[in-house]
RODO-2510 file (C-alpha; in nm, 4 decimals, decimal comma):
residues 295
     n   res          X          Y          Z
     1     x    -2,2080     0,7833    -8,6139
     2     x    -2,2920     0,7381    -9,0087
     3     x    -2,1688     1,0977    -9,0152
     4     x    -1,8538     1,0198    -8,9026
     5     x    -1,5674     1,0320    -9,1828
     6     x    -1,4566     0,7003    -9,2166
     7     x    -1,0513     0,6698    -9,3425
     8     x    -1,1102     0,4066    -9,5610
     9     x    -1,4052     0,1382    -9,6351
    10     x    -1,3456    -0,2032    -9,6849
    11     x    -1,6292    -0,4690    -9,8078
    12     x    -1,8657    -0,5258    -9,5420
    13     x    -1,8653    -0,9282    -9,6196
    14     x    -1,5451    -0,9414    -9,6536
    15     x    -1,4681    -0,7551    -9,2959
    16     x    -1,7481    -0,9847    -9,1307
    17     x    -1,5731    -1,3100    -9,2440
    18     x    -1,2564    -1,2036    -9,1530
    19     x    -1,3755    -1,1552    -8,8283
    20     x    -1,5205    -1,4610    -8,8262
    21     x    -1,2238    -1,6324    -8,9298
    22     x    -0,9943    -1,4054    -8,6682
    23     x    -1,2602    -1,5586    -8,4106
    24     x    -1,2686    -1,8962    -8,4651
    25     x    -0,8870    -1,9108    -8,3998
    26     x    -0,8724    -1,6927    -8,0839
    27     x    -0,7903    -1,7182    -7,6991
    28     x    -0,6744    -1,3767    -7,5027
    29     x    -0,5029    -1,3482    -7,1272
    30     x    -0,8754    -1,2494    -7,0861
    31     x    -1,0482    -1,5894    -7,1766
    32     x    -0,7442    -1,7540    -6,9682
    33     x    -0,8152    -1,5834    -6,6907
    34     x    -1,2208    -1,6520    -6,6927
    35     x    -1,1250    -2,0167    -6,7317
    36     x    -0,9011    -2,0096    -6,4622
    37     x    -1,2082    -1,8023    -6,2312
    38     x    -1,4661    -2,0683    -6,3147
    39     x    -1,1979    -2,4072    -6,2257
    40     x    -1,2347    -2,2560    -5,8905
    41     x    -1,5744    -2,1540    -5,8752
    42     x    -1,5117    -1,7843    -5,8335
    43     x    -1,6961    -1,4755    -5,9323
    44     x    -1,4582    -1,2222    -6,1178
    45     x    -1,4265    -0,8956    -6,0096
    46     x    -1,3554    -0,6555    -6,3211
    47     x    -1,2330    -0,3123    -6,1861
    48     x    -1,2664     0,0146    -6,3876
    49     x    -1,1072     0,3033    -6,3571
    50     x    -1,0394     0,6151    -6,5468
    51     x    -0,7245     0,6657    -6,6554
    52     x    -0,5237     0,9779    -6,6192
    53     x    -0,7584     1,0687    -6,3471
    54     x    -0,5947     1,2706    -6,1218
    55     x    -0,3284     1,2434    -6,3539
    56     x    -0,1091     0,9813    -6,5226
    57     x     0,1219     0,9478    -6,2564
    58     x    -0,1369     0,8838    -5,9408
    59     x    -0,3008     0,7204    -6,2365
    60     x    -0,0554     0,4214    -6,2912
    61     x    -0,0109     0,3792    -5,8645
    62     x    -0,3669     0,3290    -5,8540
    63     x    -0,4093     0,0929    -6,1159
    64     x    -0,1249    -0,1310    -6,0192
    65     x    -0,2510    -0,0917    -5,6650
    66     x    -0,5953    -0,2437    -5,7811
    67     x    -0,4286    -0,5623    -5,9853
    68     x    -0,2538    -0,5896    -5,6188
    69     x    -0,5771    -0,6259    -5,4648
    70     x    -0,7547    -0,9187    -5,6246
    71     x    -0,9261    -0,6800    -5,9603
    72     x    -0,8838    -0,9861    -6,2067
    73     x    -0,9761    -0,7548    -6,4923
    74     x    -0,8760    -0,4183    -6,5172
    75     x    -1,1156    -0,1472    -6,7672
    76     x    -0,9009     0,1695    -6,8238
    77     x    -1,1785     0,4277    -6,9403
    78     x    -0,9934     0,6310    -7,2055
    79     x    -1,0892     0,9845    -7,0492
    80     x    -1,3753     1,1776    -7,3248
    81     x    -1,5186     1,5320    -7,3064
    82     x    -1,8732     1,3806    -7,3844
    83     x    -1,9125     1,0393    -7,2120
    84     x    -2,3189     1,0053    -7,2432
    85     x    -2,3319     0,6423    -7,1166
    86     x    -2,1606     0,7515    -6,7723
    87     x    -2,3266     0,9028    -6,4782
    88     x    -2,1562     1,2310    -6,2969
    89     x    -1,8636     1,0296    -6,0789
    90     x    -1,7364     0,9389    -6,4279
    91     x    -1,8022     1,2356    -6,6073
    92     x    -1,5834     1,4289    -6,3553
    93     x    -1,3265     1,1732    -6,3556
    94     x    -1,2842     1,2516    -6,7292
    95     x    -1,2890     1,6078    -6,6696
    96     x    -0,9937     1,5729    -6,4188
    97     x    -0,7972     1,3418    -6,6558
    98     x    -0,8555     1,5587    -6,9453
    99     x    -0,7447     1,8592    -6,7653
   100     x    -0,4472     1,6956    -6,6341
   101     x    -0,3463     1,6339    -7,0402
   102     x    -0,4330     1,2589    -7,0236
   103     x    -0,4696     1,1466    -7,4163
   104     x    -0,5507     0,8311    -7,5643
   105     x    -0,1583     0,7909    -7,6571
   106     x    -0,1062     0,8589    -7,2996
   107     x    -0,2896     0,5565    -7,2061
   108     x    -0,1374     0,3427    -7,3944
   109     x     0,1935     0,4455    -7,3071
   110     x     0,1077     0,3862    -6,9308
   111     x    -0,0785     0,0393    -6,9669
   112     x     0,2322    -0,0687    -7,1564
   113     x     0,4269     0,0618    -6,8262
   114     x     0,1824    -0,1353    -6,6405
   115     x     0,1824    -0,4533    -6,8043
   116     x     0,5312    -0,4737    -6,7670
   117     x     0,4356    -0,5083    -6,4144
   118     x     0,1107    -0,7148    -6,3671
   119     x    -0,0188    -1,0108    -6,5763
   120     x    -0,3930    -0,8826    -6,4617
   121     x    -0,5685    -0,8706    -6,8143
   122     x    -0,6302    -0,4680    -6,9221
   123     x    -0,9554    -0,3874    -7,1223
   124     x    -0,9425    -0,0322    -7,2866
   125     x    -1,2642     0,1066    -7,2317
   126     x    -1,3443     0,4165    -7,5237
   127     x    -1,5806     0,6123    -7,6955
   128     x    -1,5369     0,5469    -8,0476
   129     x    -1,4210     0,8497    -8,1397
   130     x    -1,0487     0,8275    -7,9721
   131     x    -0,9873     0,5479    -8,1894
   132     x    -1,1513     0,6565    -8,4847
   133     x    -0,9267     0,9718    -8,4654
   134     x    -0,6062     0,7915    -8,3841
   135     x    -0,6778     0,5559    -8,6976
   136     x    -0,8339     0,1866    -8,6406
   137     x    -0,5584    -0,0015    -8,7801
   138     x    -0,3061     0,2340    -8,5695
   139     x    -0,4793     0,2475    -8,2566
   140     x    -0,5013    -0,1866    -8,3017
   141     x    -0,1176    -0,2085    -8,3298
   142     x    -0,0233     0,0805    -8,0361
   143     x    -0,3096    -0,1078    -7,8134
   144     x    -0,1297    -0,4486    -7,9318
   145     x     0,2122    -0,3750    -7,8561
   146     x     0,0913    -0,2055    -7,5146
   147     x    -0,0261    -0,5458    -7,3659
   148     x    -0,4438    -0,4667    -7,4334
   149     x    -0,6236    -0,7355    -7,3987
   150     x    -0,8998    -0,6152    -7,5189
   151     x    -1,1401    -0,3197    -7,6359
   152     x    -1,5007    -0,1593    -7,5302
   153     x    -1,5713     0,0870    -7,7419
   154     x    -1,8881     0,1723    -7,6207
   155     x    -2,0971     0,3763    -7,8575
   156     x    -1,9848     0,1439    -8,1112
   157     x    -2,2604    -0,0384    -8,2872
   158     x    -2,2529    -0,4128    -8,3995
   159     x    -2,3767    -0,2962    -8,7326
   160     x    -2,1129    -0,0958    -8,7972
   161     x    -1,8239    -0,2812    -8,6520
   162     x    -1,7190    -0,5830    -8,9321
   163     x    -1,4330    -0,3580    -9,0381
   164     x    -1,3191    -0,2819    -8,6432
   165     x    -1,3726    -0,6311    -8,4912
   166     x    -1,1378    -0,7699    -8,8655
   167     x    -0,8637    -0,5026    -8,7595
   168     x    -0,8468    -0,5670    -8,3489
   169     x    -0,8696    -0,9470    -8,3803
   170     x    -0,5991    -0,9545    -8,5968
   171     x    -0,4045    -0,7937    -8,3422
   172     x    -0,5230    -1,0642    -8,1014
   173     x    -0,7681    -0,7930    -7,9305
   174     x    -1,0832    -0,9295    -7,7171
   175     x    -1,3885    -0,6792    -7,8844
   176     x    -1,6065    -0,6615    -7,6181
   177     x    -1,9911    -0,5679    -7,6742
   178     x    -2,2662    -0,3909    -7,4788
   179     x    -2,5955    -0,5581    -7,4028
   180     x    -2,9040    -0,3947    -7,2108
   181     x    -3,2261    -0,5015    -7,0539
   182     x    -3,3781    -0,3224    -7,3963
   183     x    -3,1876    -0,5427    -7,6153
   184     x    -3,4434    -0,8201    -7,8078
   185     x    -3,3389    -1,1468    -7,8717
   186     x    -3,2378    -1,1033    -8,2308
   187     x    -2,9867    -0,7844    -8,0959
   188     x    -2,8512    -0,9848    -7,8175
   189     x    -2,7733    -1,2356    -8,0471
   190     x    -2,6106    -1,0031    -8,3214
   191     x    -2,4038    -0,8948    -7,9696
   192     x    -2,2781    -1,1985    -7,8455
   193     x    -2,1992    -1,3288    -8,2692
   194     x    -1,9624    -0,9429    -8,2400
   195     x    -1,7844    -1,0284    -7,8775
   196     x    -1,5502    -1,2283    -7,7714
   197     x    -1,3715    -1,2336    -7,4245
   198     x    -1,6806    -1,1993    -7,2335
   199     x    -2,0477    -1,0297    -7,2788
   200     x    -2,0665    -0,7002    -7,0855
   201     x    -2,4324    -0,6845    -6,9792
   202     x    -2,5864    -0,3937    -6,8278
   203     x    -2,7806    -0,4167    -6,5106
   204     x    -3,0435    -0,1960    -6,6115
   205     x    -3,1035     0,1314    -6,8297
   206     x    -2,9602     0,5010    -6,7905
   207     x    -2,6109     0,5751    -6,6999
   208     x    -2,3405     0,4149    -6,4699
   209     x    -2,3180     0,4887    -6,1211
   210     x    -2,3637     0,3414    -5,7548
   211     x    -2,7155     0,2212    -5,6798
   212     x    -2,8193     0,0917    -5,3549
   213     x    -3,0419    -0,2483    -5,5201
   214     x    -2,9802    -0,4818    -5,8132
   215     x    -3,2658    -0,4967    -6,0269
   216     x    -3,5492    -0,7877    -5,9700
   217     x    -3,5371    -0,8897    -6,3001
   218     x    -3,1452    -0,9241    -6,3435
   219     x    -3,1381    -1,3210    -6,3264
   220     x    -3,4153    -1,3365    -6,5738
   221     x    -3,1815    -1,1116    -6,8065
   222     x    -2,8666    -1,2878    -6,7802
   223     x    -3,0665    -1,6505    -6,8124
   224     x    -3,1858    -1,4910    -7,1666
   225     x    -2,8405    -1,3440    -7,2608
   226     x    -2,6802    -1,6714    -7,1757
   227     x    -2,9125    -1,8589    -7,4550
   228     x    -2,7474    -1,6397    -7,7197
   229     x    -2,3649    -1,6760    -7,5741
   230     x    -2,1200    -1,9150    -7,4670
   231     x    -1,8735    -1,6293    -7,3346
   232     x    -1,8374    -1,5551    -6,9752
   233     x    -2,0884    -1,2804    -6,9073
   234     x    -1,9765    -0,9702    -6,7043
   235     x    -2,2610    -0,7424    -6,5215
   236     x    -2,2076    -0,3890    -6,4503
   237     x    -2,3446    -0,0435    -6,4053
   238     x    -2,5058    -0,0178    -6,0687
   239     x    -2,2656    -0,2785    -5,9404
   240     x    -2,0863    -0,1003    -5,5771
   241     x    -2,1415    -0,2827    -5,2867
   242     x    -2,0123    -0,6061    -5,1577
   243     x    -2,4053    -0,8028    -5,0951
   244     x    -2,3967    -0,6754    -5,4895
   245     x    -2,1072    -0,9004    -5,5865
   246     x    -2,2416    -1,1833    -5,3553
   247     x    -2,6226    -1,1967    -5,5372
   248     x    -2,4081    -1,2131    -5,8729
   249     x    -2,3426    -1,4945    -5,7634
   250     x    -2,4612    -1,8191    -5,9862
   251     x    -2,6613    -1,5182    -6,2107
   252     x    -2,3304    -1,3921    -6,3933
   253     x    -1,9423    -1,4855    -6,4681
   254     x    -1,7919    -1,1284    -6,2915
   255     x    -1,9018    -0,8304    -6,1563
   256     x    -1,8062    -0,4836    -6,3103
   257     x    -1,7414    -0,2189    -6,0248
   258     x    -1,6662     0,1193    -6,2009
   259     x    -1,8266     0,4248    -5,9955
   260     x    -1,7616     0,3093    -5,6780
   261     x    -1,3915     0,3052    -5,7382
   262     x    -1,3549     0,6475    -5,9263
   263     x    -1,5534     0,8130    -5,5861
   264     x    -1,2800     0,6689    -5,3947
   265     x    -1,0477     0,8663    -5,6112
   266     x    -1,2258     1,1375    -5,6392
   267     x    -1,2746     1,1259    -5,2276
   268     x    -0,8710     1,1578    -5,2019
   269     x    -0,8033     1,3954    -5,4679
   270     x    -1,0437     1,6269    -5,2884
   271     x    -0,8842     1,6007    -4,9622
   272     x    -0,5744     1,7070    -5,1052
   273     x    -0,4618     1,3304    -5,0417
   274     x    -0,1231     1,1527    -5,2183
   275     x    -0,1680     0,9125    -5,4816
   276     x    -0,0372     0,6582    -5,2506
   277     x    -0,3400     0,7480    -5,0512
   278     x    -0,5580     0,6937    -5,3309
   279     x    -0,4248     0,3745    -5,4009
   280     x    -0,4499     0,2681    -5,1115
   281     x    -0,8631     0,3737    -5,0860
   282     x    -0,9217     0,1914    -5,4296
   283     x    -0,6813    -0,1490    -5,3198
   284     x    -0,9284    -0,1704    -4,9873
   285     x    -1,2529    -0,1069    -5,1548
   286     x    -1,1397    -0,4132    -5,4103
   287     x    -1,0357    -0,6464    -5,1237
   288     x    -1,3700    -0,6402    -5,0080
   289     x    -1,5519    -0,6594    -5,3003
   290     x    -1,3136    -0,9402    -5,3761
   291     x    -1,4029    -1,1129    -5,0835
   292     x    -1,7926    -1,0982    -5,1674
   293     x    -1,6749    -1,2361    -5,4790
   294     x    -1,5249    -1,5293    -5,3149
   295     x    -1,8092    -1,6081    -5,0531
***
């Protein structure tokens, strides 16, 4: 993204220790709610969904409906025309979001709607280049004064993100980071020194989507993530059935379950279905991964 033009440049040391500093003072709805997950011993459940998708109005019903159903953490994925980290069910959730006019303003107005209605913490998932084009320190006071808890802007490098992770912790905004299986140990520690709220670690290379197995070698991952990080840690991609949740289980803090919501969506909105109806699909697919989660 070097080629990117940036709006303005601000010194890199400068931007890391006020990050730093922004960190050392900082607790979100987020970290509360992880706390409140491990007094009782629970796995979390972290739902995503696209938003705008079929549109902003079925949108917000379905969201609401899945903080109704036991999601403790709610990822809106900001809707992008090229979302390379995200396997076909996403891709053509974007498609139908972006068709239906859904803009990164739009989801911000309705998580603001929503948050006047649900104390469920709300994680903006993005590409970086939403927020780059809205303007950093813009985007960190609309996302702010929305009721974000927190951002994932996932083609965003830790190298390059001092000057972001200075402007959304000053807005009291989580910056969540992406780990993979690929990562060494120096990267996964250069992740976990750039996150706070909880380390997103993904269950294995490629793109998300449903898988039938967890990898073998997804305990031994999350044992070497967790020497490099005290946060919660939060496994996705590949995450969709309930004996998923269950094996995560003593290996991770939540479970992120992204594709297998958006097909339910995407199952509804084909069938010509209501966004009640879709709401209703998504709030039963969450009760029983909730369940799992509570076994």
């Amino acid at each position: 993204m070097s080629d990117i033009p940036r709006p303005h440049t601000i010194d890199a040391t400068q931007a890391d220790q006020s990050a730093t500093n922004a960190k050392s003072n900082f607790r979100s709805r987020t970290s509360d709610r992880f706390q409140e997950l491990a007094s009782k011993g629970e796995l979390g459940l972290i739902a995503y969904l696209t938003a705008g998708d079929p549109d902003i109005e079925a949108s917000e019903k379905i969201l609401l409906a899945a903080a109704e159903a036991g999601a403790d953490i709610i990822e809106l994925g900001v809707p992008f025309s090229d979302p390379v980290a995200d396997g076909p069910t996403i891709q053509r959730a974007s498609e139908r979001a972006l068709s239906s006019g859904t803009t990164l303003a739009a989801v911000l107005a309705m998580a603001a709607r929503l948050r006047g209605r649900t104390d469920v913490p709300l994680v903006l998932f993005s590409y970086f280049n939403p927020i780059l084009q809205m303007g950093i320190e813009k985007f960190a006071a609309a996302a702010s004064a929305a009721g974000i808890d927190g951002i994932l802007a996932t083609d965003l490098t830790p190298e390059e993100s001092a000057e972001y992770r200075a402007i959304m912790r000053a807005r009291g905004l989580d910056t969540v980071f992406l780990a993979a299986p690929t990562s060494t140990d120096a990267r996964l520690a250069a992740i976990a020194e750039c996150s706070s709220g909880f380390l997103y670690l993904i269950s294995r290379t490629g793109v998300t989507g449903t898988r039938d197995s967890l990898p073998d070698d997804l305990p031994a991952l999350a044992r070497r993530a967790r020497r490099f990080t005290k946060l919660p840690i939060a496994v996705g991609f590949g995450i969709s059935l309930p004996e998923h949740v269950s094996m995560l289980r003593g290996v991770a803090d939540a479970a992120v379950v992204g594709s297998a919501l958006v097909a339910e969506v995407e199952k509804v909105s084909k069938a010509n279905g209501s966004a009640e109806d879709a709401a209703e699909a998504v709030a039963g697919r969450i009760r029983l991964l909730k369940s799992a989660a509570r076994r």
